[in-house]
C-alpha positions as CSV (number, residue, x, y, z in Angstrom):
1,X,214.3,38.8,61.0
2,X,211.3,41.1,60.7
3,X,209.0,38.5,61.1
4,X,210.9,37.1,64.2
5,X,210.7,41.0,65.5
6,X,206.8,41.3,64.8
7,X,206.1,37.8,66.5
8,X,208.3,38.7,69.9
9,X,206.2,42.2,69.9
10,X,202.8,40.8,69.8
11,X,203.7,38.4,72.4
12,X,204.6,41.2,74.7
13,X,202.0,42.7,74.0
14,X,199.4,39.8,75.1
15,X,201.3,39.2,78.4
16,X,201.2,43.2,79.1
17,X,197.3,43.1,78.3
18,X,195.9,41.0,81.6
19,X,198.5,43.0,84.1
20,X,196.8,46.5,82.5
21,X,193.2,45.1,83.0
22,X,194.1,43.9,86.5
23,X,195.2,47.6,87.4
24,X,192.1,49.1,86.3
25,X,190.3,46.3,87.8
26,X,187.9,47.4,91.1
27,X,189.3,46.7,94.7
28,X,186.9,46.7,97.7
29,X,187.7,47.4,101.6
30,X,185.8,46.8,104.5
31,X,185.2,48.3,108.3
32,X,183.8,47.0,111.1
33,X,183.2,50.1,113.0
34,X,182.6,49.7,116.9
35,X,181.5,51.8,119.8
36,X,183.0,55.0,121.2
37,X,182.6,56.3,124.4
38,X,180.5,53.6,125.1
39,X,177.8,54.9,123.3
40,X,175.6,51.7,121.8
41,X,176.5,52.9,118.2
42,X,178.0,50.3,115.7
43,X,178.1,50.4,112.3
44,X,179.6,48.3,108.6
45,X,181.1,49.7,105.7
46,X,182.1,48.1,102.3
47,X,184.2,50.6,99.8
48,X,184.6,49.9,96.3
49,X,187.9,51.7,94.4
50,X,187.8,52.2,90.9
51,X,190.5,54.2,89.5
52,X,189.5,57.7,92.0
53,X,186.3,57.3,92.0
54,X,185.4,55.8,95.5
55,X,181.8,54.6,96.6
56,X,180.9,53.9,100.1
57,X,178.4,52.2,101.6
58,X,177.8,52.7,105.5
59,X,174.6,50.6,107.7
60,X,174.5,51.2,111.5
61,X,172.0,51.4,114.3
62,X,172.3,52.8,117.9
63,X,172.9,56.3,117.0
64,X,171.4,59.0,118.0
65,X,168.1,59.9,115.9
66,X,167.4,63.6,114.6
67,X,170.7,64.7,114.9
68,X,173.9,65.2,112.4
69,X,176.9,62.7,112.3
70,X,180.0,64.0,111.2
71,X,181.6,61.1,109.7
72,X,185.5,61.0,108.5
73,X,187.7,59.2,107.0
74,X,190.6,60.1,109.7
75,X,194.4,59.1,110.0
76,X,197.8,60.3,107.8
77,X,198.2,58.5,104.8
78,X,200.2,55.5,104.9
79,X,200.7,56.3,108.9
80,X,201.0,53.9,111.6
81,X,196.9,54.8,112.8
82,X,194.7,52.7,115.6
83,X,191.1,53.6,116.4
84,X,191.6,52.9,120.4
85,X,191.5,53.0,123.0
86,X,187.9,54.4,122.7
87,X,186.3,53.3,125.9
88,X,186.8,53.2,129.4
89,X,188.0,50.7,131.1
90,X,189.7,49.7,127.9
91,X,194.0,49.4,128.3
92,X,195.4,53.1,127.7
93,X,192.0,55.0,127.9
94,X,192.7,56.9,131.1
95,X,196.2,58.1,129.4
96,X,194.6,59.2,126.2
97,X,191.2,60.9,128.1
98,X,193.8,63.9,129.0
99,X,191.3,65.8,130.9
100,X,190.4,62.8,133.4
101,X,186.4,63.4,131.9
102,X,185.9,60.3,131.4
103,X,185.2,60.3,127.8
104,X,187.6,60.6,124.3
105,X,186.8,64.1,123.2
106,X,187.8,64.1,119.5
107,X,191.1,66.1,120.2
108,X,192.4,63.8,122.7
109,X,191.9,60.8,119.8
110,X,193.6,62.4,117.1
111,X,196.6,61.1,118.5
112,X,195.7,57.5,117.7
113,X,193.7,58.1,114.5
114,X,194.8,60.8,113.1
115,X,193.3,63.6,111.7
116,X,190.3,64.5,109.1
117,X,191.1,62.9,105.6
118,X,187.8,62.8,104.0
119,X,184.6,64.5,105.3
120,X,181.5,62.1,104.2
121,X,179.0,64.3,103.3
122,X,175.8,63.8,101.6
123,X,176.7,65.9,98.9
124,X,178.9,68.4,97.6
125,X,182.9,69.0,99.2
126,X,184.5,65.8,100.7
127,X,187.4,67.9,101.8
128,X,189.0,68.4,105.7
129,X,187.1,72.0,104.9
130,X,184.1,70.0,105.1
131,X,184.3,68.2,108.5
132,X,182.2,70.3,110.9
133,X,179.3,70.5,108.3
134,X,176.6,70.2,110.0
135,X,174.2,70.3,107.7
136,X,175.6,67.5,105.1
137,X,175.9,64.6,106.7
138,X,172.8,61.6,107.8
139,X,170.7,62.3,110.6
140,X,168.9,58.8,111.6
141,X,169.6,56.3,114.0
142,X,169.7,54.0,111.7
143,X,172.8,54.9,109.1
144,X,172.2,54.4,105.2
145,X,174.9,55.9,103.8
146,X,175.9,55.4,100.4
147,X,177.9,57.7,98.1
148,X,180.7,57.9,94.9
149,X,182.8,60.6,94.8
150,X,187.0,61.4,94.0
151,X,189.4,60.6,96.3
152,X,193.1,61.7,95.5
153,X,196.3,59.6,94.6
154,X,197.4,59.7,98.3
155,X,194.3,58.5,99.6
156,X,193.6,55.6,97.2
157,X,197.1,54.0,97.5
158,X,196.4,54.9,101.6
159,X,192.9,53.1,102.5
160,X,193.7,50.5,104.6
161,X,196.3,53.1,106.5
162,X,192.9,55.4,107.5
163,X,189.5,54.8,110.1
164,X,186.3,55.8,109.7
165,X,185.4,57.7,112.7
166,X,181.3,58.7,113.1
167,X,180.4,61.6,115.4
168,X,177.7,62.2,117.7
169,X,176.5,61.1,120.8
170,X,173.8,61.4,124.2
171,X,176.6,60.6,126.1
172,X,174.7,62.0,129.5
173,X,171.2,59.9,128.3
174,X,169.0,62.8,128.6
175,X,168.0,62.5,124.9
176,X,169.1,65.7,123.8
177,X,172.5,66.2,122.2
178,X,174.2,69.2,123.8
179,X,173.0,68.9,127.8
180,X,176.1,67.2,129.1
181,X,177.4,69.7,131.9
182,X,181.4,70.4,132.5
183,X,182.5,70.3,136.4
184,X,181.2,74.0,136.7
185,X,178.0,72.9,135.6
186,X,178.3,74.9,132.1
187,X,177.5,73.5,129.1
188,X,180.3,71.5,128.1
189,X,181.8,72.6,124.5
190,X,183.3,70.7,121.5
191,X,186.9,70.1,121.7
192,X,187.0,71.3,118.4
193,X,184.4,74.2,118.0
194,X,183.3,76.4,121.5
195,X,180.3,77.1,119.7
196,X,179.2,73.4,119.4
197,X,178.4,71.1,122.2
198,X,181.0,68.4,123.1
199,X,178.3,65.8,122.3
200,X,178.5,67.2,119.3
201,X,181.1,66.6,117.9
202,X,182.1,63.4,119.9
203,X,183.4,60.2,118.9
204,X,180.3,57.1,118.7
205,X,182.0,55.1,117.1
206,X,185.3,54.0,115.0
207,X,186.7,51.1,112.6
208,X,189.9,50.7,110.7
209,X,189.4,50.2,106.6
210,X,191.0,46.7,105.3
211,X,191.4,45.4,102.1
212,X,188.9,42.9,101.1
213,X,189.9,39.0,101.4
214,X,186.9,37.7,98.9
215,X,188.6,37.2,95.6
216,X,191.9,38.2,96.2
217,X,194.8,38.7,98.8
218,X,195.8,42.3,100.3
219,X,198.4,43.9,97.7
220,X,199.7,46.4,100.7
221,X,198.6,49.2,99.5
222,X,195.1,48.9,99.9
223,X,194.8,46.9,96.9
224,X,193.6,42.9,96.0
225,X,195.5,40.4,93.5
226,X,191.9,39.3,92.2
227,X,192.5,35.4,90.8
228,X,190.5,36.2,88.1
229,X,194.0,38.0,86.9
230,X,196.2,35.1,87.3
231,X,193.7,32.9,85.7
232,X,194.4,35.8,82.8
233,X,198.1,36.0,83.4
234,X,198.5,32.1,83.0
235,X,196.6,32.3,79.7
236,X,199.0,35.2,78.1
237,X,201.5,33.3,79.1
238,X,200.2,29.9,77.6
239,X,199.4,32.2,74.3
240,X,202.7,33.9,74.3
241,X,204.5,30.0,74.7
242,X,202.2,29.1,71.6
243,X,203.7,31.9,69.6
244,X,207.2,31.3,70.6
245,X,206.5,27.6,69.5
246,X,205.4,28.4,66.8
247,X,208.2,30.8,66.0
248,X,210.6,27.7,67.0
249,X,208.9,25.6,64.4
250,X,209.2,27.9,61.7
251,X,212.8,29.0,62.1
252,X,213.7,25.2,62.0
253,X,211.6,24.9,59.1
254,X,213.7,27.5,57.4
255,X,217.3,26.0,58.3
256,X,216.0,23.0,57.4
């Protein structure tokens, strides 16, 4: 009987091994992020979660050059969030632009997409704290962003639920950041900080983050079922039949 006992525990134990390595394994998410504000600005981003530890990778061109851009991951965790509508003429853009501007200030899109999650800094805090730090996020035109840092329990089992929202744009075309004019022909402020200009702060552009298709199929909560884990699931089993077998063989060997 103690044999029998042993056999059954290390066959548990070798179906339980692939389904541990599978939830340790990497996942990866994506974002197209498109224009805001009709501002020329588009950018990619490919995530990669492993355990906490998150690393994203952002490339994008049309922004404006020489200037900071806030970028966030925005939206409630696990929440029903949507990027749009971001430009105009676009269905439901004159209902969310509240002030009848003609542009999506960054207030008046928080309904849709929620508010600052995680503030993409070049270094140090990723917090909400962190989202009008001007002097800690990329500057070019031409976004190469790339970073690993700790995101928290909520946010890893949350990523597809949240956007990646990038800040910044010459919405006027003067190309200067800050010389768009309210109707009293004042400087018109953030929506966020009266001390910062509203291009400032603006939205350029906007994506939502999905679960990566290559390798796997979305889990639902922002995870993949990577094949290579069935493959491993399939042998456990077939090793875990082999022992059972065996077991089988042995106690008819016994009665016998």
């Amino acid at each position: 009987m103690r044999r029998i006992l042993t056999t059954l525990a290390a066959t548990g134990a070798l179906l339980a091994l692939p389904v541990a390595a599978s939830a340790q394994s990497p996942t990866t998410f994506s974002a197209n992020i498109g224009q805001a504000n009709e501002s020329g600005a588009s950018a990619t981003a490919d995530l990669t979660l492993d355990g906490n530890d998150l690393t994203v990778r952002i490339s994008g061109n049309g922004f404006f050059d020489g200037f900071p851009h806030a970028i966030h991951f925005h939206g409630e965790p696990g929440g029903d969030n949507v990027c749009g509508p971001l430009n105009p003429g676009e269905a439901g853009f004159d209902e969310a632009d509240e002030d009848g501007d003609g542009f999506l200030s960054v207030v008046e899109g928080v309904p849709a997409y929620g508010p600052v999650t995680v503030s993409l800094t070049t270094e140090g805090d990723t917090s909400p704290d962190s989202a009008l730090a001007v002097d800690r996020f990329p500057t070019s035109s031409t976004l190469d962003y790339e970073r690993t840092f700790e995101v928290s329990d909520e946010v890893a089992d949350n990523l597809s639920s949240l956007h990646i929202v990038i800040h910044a744009a010459d919405l006027d075309g003067s190309g200067e950041i800050g010389t768009l004019e309210d109707e009293n022909g004042e400087p018109k402020p953030s929506s966020l900080d009266p001390d910062l200009p509203f291009e400032a702060t603006v939205p350029a552009a906007c994506g939502q983050i999905t679960a990566s298709a290559a390798g796997g199929v979305a889990t639902g909560a922002g995870g993949t079922s990577e094949s290579g884990s069935t493959t491993g699931a399939i042998a456990a089993g077939a090793l875990g039949l082999a022992a059972l077998g065996a077991l089988g063989a042995r106690r008819r060997k016994v009665g016998a």
